[in-house]
SEKELO-548205 format. One line per 8 residues: number of its first residue (from 1); their letters; for each residue x, y, z of C-alpha. Coordinates in pm, whole numbers, plus 50000, padded with zeros to 5 digits. Each point is the difference from the previous one (the first is absolute). Example, Ala and Ser with C-alpha at 12.3 -4.5 7.8 and 13.67 -1.06 7.14 Angstrom:
2
1	AS	51230:49550:50780; 50137:50344:49934
END
This chain:
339
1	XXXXXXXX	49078:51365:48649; 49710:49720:50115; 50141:49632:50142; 49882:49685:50062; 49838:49919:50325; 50185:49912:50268; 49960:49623:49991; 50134:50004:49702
9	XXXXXXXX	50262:50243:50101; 50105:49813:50217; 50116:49705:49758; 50141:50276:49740; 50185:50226:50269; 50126:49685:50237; 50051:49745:49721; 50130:50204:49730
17	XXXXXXXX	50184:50254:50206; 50163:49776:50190; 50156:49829:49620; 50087:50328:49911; 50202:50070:50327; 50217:49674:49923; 50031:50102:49645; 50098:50343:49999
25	XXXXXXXX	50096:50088:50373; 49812:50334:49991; 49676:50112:50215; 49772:50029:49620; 49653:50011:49979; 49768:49814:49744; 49719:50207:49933; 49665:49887:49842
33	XXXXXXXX	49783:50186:49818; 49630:49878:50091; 49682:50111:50120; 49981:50089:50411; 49794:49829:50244; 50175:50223:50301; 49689:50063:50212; 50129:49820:50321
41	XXXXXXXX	50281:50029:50223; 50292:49822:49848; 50287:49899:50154; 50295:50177:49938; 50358:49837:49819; 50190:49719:50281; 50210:50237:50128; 49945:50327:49793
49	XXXXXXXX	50110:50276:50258; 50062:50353:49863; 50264:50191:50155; 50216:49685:50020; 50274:49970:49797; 49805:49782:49694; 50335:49760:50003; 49919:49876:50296
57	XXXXXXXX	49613:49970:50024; 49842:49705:50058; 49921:49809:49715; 49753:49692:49849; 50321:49868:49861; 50229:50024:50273; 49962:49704:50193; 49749:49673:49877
65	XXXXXXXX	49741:49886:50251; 50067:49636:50182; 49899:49674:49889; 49670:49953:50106; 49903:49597:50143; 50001:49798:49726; 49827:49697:49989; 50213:49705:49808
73	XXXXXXXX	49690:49804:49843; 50010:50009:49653; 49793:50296:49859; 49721:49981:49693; 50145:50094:49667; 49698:50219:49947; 50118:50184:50323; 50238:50262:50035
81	XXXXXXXX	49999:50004:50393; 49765:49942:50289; 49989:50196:50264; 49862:49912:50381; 49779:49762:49787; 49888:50274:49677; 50114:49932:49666; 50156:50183:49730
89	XXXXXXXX	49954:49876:49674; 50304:50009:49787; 49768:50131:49732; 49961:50330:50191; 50351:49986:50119; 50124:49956:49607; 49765:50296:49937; 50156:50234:50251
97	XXXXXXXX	50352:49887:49887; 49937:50079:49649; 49887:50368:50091; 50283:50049:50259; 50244:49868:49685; 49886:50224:49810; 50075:50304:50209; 50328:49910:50045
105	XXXXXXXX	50093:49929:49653; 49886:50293:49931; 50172:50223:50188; 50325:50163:49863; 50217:49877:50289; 49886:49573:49924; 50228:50034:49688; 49699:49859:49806
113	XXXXXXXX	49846:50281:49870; 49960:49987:49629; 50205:49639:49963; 49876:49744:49780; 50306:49767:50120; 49984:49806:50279; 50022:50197:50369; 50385:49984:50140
121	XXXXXXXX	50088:49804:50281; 49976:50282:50233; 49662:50035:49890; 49894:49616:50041; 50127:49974:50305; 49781:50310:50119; 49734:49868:49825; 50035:49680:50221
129	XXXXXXXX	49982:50222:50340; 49685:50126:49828; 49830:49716:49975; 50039:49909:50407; 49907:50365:50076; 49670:50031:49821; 49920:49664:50211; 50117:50177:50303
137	XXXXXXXX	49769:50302:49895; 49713:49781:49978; 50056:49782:50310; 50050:50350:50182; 49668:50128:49818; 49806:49707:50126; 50136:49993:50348; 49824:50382:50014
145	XXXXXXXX	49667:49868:49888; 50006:49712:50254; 50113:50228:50278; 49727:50272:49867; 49728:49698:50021; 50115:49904:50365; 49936:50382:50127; 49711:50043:49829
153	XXXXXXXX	50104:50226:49742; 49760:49951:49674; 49968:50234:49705; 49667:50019:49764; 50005:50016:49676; 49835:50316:50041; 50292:50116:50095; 50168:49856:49713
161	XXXXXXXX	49838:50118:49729; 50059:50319:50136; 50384:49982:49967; 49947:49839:49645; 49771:50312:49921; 50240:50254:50144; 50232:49835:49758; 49813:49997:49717
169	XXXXXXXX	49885:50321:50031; 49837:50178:49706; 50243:49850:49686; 49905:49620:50004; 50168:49974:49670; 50283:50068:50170; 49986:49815:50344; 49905:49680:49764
177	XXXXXXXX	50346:50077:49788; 50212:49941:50329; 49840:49772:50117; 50023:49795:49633; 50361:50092:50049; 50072:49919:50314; 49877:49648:49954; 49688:50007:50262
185	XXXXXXXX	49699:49902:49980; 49775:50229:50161; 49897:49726:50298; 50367:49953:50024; 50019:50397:50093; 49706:49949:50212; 50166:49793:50190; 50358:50174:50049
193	XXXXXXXX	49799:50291:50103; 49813:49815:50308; 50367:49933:50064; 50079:50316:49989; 49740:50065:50258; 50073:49742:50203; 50341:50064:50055; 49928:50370:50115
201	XXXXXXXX	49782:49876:50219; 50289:49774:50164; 50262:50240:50006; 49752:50262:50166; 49894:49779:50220; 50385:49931:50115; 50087:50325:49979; 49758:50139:50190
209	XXXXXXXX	50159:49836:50287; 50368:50190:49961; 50105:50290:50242; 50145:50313:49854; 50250:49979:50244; 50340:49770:49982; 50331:49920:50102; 50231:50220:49752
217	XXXXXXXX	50371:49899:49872; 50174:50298:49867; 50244:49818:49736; 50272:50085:49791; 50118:49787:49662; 50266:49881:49772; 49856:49921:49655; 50231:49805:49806
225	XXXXXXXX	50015:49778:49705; 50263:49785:50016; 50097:49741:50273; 50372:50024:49965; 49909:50383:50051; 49787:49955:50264; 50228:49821:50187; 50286:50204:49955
233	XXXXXXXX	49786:50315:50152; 49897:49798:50268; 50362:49912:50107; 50056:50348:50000; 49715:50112:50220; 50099:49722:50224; 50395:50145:49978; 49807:50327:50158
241	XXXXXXXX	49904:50201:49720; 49734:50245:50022; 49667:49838:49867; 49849:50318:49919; 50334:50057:49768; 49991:49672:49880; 49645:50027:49837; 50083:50345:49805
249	XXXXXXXX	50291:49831:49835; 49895:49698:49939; 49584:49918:50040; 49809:49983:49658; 49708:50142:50168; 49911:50338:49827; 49771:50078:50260; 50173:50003:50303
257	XXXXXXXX	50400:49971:49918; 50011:50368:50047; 49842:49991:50336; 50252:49696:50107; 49769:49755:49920; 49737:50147:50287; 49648:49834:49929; 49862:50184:50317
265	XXXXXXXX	49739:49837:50212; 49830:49695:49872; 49714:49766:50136; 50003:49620:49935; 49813:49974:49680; 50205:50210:49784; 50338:49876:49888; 50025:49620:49837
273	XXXXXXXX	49959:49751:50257; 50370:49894:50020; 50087:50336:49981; 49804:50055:50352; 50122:49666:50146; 50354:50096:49992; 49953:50377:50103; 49771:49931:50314
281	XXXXXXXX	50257:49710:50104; 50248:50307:50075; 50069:50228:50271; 50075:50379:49938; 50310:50062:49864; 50047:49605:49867; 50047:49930:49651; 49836:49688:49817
289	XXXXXXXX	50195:49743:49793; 49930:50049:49599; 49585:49944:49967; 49822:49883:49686; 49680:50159:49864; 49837:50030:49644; 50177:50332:50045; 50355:49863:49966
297	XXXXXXXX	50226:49991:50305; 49971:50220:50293; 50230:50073:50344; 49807:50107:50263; 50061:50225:50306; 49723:50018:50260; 50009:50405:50132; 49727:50004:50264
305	XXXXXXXX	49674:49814:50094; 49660:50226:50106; 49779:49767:50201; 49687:50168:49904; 49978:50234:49725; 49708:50110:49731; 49984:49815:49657; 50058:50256:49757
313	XXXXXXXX	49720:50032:49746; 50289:49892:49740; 50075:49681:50197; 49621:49886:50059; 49948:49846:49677; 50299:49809:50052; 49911:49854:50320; 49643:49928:49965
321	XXXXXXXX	50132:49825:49672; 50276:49789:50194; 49683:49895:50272; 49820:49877:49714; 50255:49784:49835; 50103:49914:50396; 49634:49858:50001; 49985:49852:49650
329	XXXXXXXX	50368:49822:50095; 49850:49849:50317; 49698:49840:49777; 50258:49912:49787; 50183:49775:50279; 49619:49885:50133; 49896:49872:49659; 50034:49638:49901
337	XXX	50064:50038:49596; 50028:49739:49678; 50170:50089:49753
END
């Protein structure tokens, strides 16, 4: 099965994924069926750690970047956004929207698929998150390029037209099908694919910094859906009831209830964000209050810390992932953006 490049990816798997999440709950992929242009490095799913229980991995959807600096001056209609002083034209922004709607209305979990009525509430209101996301996306997309232009980082077209022609490969017929279908222009590729570059560039550059060694939290979880439930369980642990008991009676967690809810040893980089927060905040042998993640809702019991311990090959991706979006959230907070 071929994919888009990763640019473009990015906007399908974050975007989309991240609607589907709300929508449904579940961990589902979208898959799209469309010519590769894999010949670099790319970077890896936020958060996508095998071995880890897949409830609990860190996700594009489970926690929304900050607010950027926004200036207050009024912005040009033709404008979607400007950011540190480069425009995006709402034309380009409407284009992207109107691709990224499309994938999600698409998908069986939208509720849309098929329907000639109107989409249901649900629907329209995740079609509203959509729209601020794709912007996000693109903001995101263009703080890469002017980061990749302040270190120097410059791809030829030569390099370019090499992707396109991996792409292509020897059935134009049918590389000019998708891309009729997938509603881009073939400069419009060109130019998701120097994205595509670009960011691998970034993220290698970043990552290329990152030790293999790490401060390790060996973990153990209560997955739960319910709050009422959650609390209730977490009265009882406080009352002095085993935890490892607790979580194979009661945690939702398929992976690790019958272990007691042990995640083993973990670096920062693989669980959610808020997940981590809460856990690393313990001592051994403390138990967190009731913690929030795309997930559902989790009680926590820190087990042991390691000081300095080897990143397991299944926990690299995750972390190198969680420096990037570290880096991409700090030009985030640096940027001055219009929108």
């Amino acid at each position: 099965m071929s994919h888009l490049p990763r640019a473009y990816c990015l906007l399908v798997g974050i975007v989309i994924l991240s609607l589907l999440y709300c929508a449904c709950g579940s961990r589902q992929k979208t898959e799209v069926s469309v010519p590769s242009a894999s010949d670099e490095p790319l970077s890896p799913a936020p958060g996508a750690a095998e071995g880890t229980s897949p409830a609990l991995q860190s996700s594009p959807a489970g926690d929304v970047p900050a607010a950027p600096a926004v200036q207050s001056a009024p912005l040009d209609p033709a404008l979607a956004a400007v950011v540190n002083g480069a425009p995006i034209t709402r034309e380009v922004y409407e284009a992207q929207l109107a691709q990224a709607r499309g994938q999600f209305l698409a998908s069986p979990v939208s509720g849309a698929q098929g329907q000639q009525e109107a989409p249901s509430e649900e629907t329209q209101a995740l079609l509203a998150q959509l729209e601020a996301q794709v912007l996000q996306w693109m903001i995101d997309q263009l703080l890469i390029e002017q980061a990749a232009a302040e270190q120097g980082i410059a791809v030829s077209d030569d390099r370019v037209d090499r992707r396109v022609a991996a792409m292509r490969g020897s059935d134009a017929s049918r590389f000019d099908q998708w891309l009729a279908a997938s509603g881009m222009t073939l400069e419009e590729l060109e130019h998701q694919v120097r994205l595509d570059i670009l960011t691998a560039e970034i993220r290698d550059r970043i990552t290329s910094q990152l030790t293999r060694r790490a401060p390790h939290f060996r973990v153990r979880h209560i997955l739960l859906s319910e709050e009422a439930r959650a609390q209730q369980v977490l009265q009882e642990l406080r009352q002095g009831q085993n935890f490892i008991q607790a979580a194979r009676e009661h945690s939702e967690d398929p992976f690790t209830r019958d272990a007691g809810g042990d995640l083993g040893f973990l670096p920062r980089g693989v669980m959610p964000p808020a997940f981590e927060e809460a856990a690393y905040a313990l001592r051994p042998g403390e138990i967190s209050d009731v913690v929030a993640t795309q997930a559902g809702l989790h009680i926590i019991q820190l087990v042991e810390i390691d000081p300095d311990r080897p990143i397991e090959d299944t926990h690299w991706p995750a972390v190198q992932q969680r420096a990037f979006e570290d880096w991409l959230a700090q030009r985030r907070a640096q940027a001055v953006i219009q929108r």
